[in-house]
Legacy VTK file of the C-alpha trace (Angstrom):
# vtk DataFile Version 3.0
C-alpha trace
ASCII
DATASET POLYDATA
POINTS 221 float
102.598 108.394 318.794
102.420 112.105 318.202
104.450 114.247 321.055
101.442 116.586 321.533
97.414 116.613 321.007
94.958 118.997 321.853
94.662 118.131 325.479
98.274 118.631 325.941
98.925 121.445 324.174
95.645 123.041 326.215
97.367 122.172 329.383
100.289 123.819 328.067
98.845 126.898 326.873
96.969 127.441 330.001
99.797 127.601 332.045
101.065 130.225 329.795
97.954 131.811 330.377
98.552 131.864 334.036
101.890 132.761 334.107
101.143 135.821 331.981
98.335 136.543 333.879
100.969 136.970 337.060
103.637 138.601 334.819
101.031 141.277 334.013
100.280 141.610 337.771
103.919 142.367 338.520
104.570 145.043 335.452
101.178 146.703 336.799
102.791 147.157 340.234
105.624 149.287 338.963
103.509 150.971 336.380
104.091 149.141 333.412
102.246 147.873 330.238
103.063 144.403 329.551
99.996 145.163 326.727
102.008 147.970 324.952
104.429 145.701 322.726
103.516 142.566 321.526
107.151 141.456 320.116
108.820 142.622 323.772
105.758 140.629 325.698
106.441 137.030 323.231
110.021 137.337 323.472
109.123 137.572 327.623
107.210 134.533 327.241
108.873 132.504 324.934
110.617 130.508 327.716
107.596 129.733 329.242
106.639 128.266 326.215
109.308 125.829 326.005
109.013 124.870 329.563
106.030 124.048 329.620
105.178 122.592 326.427
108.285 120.662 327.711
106.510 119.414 330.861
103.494 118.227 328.751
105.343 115.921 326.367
107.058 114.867 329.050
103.830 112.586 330.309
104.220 110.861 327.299
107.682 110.957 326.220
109.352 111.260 330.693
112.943 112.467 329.062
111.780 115.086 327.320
113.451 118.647 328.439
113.631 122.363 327.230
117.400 124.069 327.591
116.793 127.743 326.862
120.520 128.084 326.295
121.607 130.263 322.873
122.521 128.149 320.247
120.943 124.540 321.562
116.771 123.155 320.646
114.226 124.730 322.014
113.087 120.995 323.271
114.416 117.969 323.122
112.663 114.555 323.065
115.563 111.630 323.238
113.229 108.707 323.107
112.351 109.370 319.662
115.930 111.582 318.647
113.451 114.734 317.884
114.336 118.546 318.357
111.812 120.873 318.402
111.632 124.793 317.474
108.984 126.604 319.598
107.672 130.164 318.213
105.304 132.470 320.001
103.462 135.201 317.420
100.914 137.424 317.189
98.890 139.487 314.607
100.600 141.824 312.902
98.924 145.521 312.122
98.356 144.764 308.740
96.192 141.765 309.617
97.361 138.123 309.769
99.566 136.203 311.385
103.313 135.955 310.056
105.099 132.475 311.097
109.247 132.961 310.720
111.691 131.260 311.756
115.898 131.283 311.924
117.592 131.208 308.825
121.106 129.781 310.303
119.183 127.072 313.065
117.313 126.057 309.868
120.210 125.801 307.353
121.863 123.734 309.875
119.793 121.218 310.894
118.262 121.224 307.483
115.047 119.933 308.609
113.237 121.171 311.762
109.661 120.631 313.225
108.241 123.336 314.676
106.090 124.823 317.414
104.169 128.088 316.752
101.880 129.384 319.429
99.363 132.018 317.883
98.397 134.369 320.700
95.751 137.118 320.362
96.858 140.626 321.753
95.444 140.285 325.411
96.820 136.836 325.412
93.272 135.069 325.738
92.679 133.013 322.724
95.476 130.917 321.321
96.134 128.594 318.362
98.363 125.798 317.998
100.441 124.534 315.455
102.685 121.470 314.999
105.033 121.321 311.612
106.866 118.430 310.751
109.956 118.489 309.006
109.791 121.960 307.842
112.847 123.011 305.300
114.766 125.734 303.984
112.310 125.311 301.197
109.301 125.985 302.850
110.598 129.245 303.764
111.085 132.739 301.527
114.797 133.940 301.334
116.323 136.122 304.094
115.151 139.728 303.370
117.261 143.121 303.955
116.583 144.111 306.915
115.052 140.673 308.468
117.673 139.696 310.805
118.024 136.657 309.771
114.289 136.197 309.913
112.750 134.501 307.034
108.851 133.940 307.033
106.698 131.016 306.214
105.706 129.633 302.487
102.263 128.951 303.810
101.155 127.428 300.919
103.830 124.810 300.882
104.538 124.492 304.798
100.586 124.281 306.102
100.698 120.502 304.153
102.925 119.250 306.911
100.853 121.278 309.883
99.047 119.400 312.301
96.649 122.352 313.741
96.510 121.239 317.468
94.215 124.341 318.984
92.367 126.457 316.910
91.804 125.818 313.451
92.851 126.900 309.958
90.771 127.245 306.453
91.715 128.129 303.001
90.675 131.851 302.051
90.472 130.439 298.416
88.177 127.845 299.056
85.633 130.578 300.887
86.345 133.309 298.239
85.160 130.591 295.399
82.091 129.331 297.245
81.031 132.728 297.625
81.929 133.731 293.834
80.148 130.694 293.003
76.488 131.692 294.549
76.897 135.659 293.221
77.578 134.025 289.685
74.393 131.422 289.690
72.434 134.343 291.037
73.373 136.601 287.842
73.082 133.478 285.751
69.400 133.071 287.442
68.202 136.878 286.129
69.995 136.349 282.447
72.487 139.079 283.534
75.477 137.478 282.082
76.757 140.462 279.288
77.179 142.705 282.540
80.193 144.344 283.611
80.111 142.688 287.117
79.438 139.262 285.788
82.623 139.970 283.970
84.740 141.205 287.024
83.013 138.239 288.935
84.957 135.686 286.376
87.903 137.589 286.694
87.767 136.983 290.611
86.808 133.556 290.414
89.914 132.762 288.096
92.124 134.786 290.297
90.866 132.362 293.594
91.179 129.709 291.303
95.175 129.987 290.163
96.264 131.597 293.368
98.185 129.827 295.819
96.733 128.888 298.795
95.711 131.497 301.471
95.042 130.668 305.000
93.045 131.947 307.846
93.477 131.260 311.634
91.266 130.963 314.102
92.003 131.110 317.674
90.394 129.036 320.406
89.502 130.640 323.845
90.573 129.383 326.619
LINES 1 222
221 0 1 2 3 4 5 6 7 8 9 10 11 12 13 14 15 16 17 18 19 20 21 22 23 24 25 26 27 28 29 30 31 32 33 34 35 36 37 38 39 40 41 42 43 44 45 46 47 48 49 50 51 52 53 54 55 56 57 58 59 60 61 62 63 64 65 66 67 68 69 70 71 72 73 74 75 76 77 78 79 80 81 82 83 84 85 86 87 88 89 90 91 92 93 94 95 96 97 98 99 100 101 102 103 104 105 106 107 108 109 110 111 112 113 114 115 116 117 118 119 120 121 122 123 124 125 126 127 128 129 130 131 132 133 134 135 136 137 138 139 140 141 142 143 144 145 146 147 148 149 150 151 152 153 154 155 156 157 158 159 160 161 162 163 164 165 166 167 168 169 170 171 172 173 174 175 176 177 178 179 180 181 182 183 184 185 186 187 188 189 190 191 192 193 194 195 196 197 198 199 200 201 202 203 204 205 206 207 208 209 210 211 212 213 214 215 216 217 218 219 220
């Protein structure tokens, strides 16, 4: 039996929802944007996260707990001897959602599932994901810089993802389909000697050989 589902992890996320929602209301009082950083706002609510993700496995798994303390899980679930890594993100400028994680937690345990909450910037739509047995492997090296940060192999790590809110499709899959129609269409008119039919192969063979590119959705709630 999986930990979480949709209907828990909804649960969950709405009470994040809430509690942010009063958070906001207290940082307005004294004249303060909660809005103005994302990174300072998900570090605020990361413990929330783990709380009460915590709560929601616990209706199916009663000795589940979060600790919060430096150094220990994020959650723990004795009945079935599982540890869990919760990570709250958001878009970055640049577009797209970048899902790190600890370089030392990870190189100790040596396998890890893990959590990531996707949260839009005014923290009303949300995506959830659930990895399983993530590994050093499915992660780029530590860059310069990173503090000890090292981000997400998508293209290896999304095969163990269980998307739990929101939903995730493969940019190369939608790239092709569309390269696909523009091509048949040229095809159609006898066009194919044309310098765009040309650059239209070239794209289609770039989707093609690529590695795997992913888009996110988020769900409102």
């Amino acid at each position: 039996m999986m930990c979480l589902d949709n209907e828990l992890s909804k649960s969950a996320v709405l009470k994040m929802k809430n509690f942010y929602e009063d958070l906001s209301s207290l940082y307005s009082t004294y004249d303060i944007d909660i809005f103005e950083d994302a990174c300072r706002r998900n570090a605020l609510m990361s413990h929330a996260q783990e709380k009460f993700f915590a709560e929601e496995i616990g209706k199916r798994y009663p000795l589940a707990y979060s600790d919060g303390k430096t150094g220990c899980a994020d959650i723990v679930i004795p009945e079935i001897n599982k540890e869990l890594e919760c990570k709250l993100t958001s878009k970055r400028k640049a577009g797209g959602f970048s899902l790190q994680a600890d370089y030392k937690s990870l190189e100790r345990k040596k396998s890890l599932d893990f959590l990531y909450v996707l949260a839009s910037d005014d923290f009303k739509k949300f995506a959830v994901l659930y990895f399983k047995g993530l590994t050093p492997d499915d992660f780029h090296d530590v860059s310069p810089g990173a503090r000890g940060k090292i981000k997400m192999k998508k293209y290896l790590a999304m095969k163990k993802c269980d998307v739990l809110m929101g939903s995730v499709s493969i940019q190369n899959k939608i790239e092709i389909e569309k390269l696909k129609l523009k091509i048949q269409k040229i095809k159609e008119r006898g066009a194919i000697h044309t310098k765009k039919y040309e650059n239209l192969l070239k794209s289609l063979s770039y989707w093609k050989n690529t590695e795997d590119r992913f888009s996110i959705q988020l769900d409102v709630i």
